[in-house]
C-alpha positions as CSV (number, residue, x, y, z in Angstrom):
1,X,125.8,117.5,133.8
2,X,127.6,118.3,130.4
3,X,125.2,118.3,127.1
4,X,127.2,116.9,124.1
5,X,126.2,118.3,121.0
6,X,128.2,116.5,118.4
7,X,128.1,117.7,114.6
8,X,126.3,115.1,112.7
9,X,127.7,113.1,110.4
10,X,125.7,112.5,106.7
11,X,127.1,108.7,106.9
12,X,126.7,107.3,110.2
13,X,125.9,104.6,111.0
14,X,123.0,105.7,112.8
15,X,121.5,106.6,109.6
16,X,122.3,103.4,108.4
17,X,119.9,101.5,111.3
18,X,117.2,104.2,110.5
19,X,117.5,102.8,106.8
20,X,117.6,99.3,107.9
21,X,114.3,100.0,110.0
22,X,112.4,101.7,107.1
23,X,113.5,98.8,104.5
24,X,111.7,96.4,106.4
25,X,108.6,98.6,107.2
26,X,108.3,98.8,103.5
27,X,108.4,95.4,102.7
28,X,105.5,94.5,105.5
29,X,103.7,97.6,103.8
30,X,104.3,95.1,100.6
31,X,102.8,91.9,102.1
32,X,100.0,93.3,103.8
33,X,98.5,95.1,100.8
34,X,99.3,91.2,99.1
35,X,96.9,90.0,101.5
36,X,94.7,92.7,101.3
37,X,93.8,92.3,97.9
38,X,91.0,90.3,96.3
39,X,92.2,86.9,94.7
40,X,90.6,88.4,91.6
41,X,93.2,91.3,90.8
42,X,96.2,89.2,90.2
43,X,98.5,91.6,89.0
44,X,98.2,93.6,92.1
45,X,99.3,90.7,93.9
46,X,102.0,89.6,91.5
47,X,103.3,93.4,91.9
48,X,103.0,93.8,95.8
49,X,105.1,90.5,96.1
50,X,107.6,92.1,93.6
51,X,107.9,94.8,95.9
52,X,108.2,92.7,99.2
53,X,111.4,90.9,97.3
54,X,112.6,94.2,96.2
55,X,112.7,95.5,99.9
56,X,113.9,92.2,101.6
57,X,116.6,92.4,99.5
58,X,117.5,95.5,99.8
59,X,117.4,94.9,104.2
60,X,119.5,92.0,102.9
61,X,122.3,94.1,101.1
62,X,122.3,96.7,103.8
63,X,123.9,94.1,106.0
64,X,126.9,94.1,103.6
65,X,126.9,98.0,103.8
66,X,129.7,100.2,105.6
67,X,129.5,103.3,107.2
68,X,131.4,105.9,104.7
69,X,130.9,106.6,101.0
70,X,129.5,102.9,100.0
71,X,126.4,103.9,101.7
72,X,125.8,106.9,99.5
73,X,125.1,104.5,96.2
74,X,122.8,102.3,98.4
75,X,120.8,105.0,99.5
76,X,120.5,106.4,95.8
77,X,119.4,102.4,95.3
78,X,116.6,102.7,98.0
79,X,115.5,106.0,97.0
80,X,114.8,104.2,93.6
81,X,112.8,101.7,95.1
82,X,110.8,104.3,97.7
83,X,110.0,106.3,94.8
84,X,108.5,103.8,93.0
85,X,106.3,101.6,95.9
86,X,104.7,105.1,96.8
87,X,103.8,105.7,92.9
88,X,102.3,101.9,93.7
89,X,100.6,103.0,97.1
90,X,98.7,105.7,95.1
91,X,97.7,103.9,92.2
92,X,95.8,101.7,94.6
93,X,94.5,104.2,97.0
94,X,93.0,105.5,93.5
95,X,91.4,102.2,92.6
96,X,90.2,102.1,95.7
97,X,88.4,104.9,96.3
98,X,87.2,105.1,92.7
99,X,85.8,101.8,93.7
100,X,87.5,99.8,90.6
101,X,88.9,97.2,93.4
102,X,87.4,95.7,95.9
103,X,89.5,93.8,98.9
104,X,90.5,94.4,102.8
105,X,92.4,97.4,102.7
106,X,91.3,100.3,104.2
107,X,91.5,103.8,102.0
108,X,92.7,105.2,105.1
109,X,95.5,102.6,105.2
110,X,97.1,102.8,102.2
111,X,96.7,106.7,102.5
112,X,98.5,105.7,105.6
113,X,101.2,103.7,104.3
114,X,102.0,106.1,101.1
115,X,102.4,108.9,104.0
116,X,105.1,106.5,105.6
117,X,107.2,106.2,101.9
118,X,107.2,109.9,101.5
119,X,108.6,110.2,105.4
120,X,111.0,107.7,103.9
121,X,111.6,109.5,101.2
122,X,112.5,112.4,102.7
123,X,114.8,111.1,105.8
124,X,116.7,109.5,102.7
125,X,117.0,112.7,101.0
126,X,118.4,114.5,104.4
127,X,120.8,111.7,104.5
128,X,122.3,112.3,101.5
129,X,122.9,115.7,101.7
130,X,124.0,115.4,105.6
131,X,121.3,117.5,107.0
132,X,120.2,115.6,109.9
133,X,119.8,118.4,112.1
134,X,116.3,119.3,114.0
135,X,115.4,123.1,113.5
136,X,112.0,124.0,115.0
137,X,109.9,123.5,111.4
138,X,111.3,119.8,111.2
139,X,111.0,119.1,114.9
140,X,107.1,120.3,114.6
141,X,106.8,118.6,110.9
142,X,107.6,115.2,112.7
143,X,105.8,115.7,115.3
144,X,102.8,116.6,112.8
145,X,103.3,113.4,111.1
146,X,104.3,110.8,114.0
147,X,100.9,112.0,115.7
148,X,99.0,111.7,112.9
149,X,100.0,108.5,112.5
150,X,99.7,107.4,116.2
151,X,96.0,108.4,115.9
152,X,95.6,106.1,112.5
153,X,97.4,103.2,114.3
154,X,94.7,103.3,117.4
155,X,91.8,103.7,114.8
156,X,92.8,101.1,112.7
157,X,93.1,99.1,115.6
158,X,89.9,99.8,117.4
159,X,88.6,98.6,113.5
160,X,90.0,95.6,113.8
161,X,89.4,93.9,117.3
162,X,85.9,91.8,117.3
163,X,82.7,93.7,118.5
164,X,83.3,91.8,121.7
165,X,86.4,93.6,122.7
166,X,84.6,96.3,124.0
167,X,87.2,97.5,126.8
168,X,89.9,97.4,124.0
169,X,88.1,99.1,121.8
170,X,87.4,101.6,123.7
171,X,90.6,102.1,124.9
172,X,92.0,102.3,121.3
173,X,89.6,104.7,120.6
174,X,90.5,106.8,123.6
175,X,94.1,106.9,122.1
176,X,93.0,108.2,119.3
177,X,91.4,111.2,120.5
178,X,94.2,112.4,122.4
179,X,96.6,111.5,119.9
180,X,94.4,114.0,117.3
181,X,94.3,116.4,120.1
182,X,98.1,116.6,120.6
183,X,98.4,116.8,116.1
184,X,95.7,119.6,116.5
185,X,98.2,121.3,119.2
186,X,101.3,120.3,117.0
187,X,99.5,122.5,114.0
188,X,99.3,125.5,115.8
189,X,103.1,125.2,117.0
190,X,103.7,124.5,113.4
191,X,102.6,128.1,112.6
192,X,103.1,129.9,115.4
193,X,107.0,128.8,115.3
194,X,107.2,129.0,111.8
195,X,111.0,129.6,111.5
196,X,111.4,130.6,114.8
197,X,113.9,129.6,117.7
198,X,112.2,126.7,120.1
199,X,110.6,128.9,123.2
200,X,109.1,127.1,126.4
201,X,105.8,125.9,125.0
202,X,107.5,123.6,122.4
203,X,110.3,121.5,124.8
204,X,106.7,121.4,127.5
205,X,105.1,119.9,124.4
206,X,107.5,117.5,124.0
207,X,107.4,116.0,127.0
208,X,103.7,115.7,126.8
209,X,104.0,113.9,123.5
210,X,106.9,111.7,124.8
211,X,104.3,110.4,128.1
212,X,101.4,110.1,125.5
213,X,103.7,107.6,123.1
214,X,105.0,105.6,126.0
215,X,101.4,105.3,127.2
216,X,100.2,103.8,123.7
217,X,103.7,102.1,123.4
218,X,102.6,99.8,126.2
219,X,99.4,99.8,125.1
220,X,100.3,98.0,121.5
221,X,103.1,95.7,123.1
222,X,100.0,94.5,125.6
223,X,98.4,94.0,122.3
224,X,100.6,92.3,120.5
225,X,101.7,90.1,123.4
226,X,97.7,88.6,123.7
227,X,97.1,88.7,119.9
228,X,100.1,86.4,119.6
229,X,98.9,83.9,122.3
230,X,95.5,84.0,120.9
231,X,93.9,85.7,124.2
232,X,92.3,88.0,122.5
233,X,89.5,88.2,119.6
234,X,90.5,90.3,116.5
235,X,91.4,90.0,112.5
236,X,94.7,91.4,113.2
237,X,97.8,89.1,112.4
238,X,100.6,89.2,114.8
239,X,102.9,90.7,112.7
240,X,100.6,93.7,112.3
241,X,100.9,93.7,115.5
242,X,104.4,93.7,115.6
243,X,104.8,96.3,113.0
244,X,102.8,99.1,114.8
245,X,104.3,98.5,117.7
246,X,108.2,99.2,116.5
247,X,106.6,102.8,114.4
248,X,105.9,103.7,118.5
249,X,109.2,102.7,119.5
250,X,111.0,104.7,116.5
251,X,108.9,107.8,117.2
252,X,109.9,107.0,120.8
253,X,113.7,107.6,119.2
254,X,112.4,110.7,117.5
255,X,111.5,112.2,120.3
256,X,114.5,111.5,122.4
257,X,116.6,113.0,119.6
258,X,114.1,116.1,119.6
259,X,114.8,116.5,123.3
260,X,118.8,116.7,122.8
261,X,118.5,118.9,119.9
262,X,116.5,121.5,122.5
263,X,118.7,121.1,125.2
264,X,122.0,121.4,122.8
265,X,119.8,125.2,121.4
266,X,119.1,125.7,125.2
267,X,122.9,125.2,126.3
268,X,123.7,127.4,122.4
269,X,121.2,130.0,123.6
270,X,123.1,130.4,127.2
271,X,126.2,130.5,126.3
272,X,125.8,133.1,123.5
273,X,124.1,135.3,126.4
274,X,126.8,135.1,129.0
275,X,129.0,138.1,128.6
């Protein structure tokens, strides 16, 4: 079977659906730091709802936004917006742990959740300048990150399911450990490959990472499906859920865009070799 390696584009409109998905990720970061916070600080509250219009707007506008040069101005807008939320993310991660707030939110979340605007940051930034390829220090980077964050999503949830839950729980916690495992393994990749060409061990790893994703993939959909018909005992809203369960399903895209990228330098690779 032929492998088509097509030259991205910096304006498709598969970056557009990438911005569409982080717009809205931003604005649930917005609501559930709202409802995280004590009544007391008001102005938190006043400013994480500013934010959550600021986003749902934006995810409203980018409806209204085509696929060629239009979309450079609205990603300079979002970039704006990014920019500033993660300067807000911090701010309260700093209150937080310099215990001048009190509340629901975990450190570890919002340390979480500024991680995610960077990312966002960042994939907006390669956007712009068209470089959405995957040479081996990105494919490791994200790989680096979407573990990471795989591991926080079972620990938070583990956190957050009733004492009772003890077979969830320990599932969730299970998930974690591997998922720290495979970030561990990831590291090393990271600088053993450092600006290298990607070698057996890396497209092996991938598929490992890919069957470990699917595998908490179904767990969080299994999740969300009782937490939403109430047959299971836990303080986390459905849309929490939800949200957790899409961030598997977009690192599930990731990784399906890694795999091309290795088989495109495989099929690169062969060809330059065959005299």
């Amino acid at each position: 079977m032929d492998i088509f390696c097509p030259q991205v584009k910096p304006y498709e409109c598969l970056n557009l659906s990438r911005v569409q998905f982080w717009l809205r990720i931003m604005k649930e970061h917005s609501l559930f730091m709202k409802l995280g916070f004590a009544c007391s600080d008001v102005e938190l509250i006043r400013q994480a709802q500013q934010f959550y219009d600021e986003f749902a707007a934006l995810e409203e506008q980018s409806q209204k936004v085509n696929c060629d040069e239009d979309f450079v101005a609205f990603v300079d807008k979002v970039m704006v917006a990014v920019k500033n939320i993660f300067i807000f993310k911090r701010h309260v991660l700093h209150l937080i742990v310099h215990c001048q707030i009190g509340g629901y939110n975990y450190p570890l979340l919002i340390d979480h959740i500024s991680r995610e605007a960077m990312y966002f940051s960042k994939l907006l930034g390669k956007i712009r300048d068209g470089d959405m390829k995957h040479p081996v220090d990105s494919i490791v980077s994200d790989n680096v990150f979407w573990l990471r964050h795989m591991a926080d999503h079972a620990r938070f949830i583990a956190g957050l399911l009733d004492p009772s839950e003890r077979d969830f729980i320990e599932k969730a916690n299970e998930f974690a450990v591997q998922f720290e495992r495979l970030q561990l393994q990831a590291r090393d990749l990271d600088s053993m490959l450092w600006h290298s060409s990607p070698d057996g061990d890396l497209a092996r790893f991938e598929k490992d990472v890919t069957k470990e994703t699917t595998k908490i993939r179904d767990f969080k959909k299994a999740a969300r499906d009782l937490i939403a018909s109430c047959r299971v005992v836990s303080l986390i809203p459905p849309l929490l859920a939800d949200h957790v369960l899409r961030e598997a399903e977009y690192f599930l895209q990731v990784l399906e865009g890694i795999q091309e990228d290795l088989m495109c330098e495989e099929t690169a690779q062969i060809k330059t070799c065959d005299y």
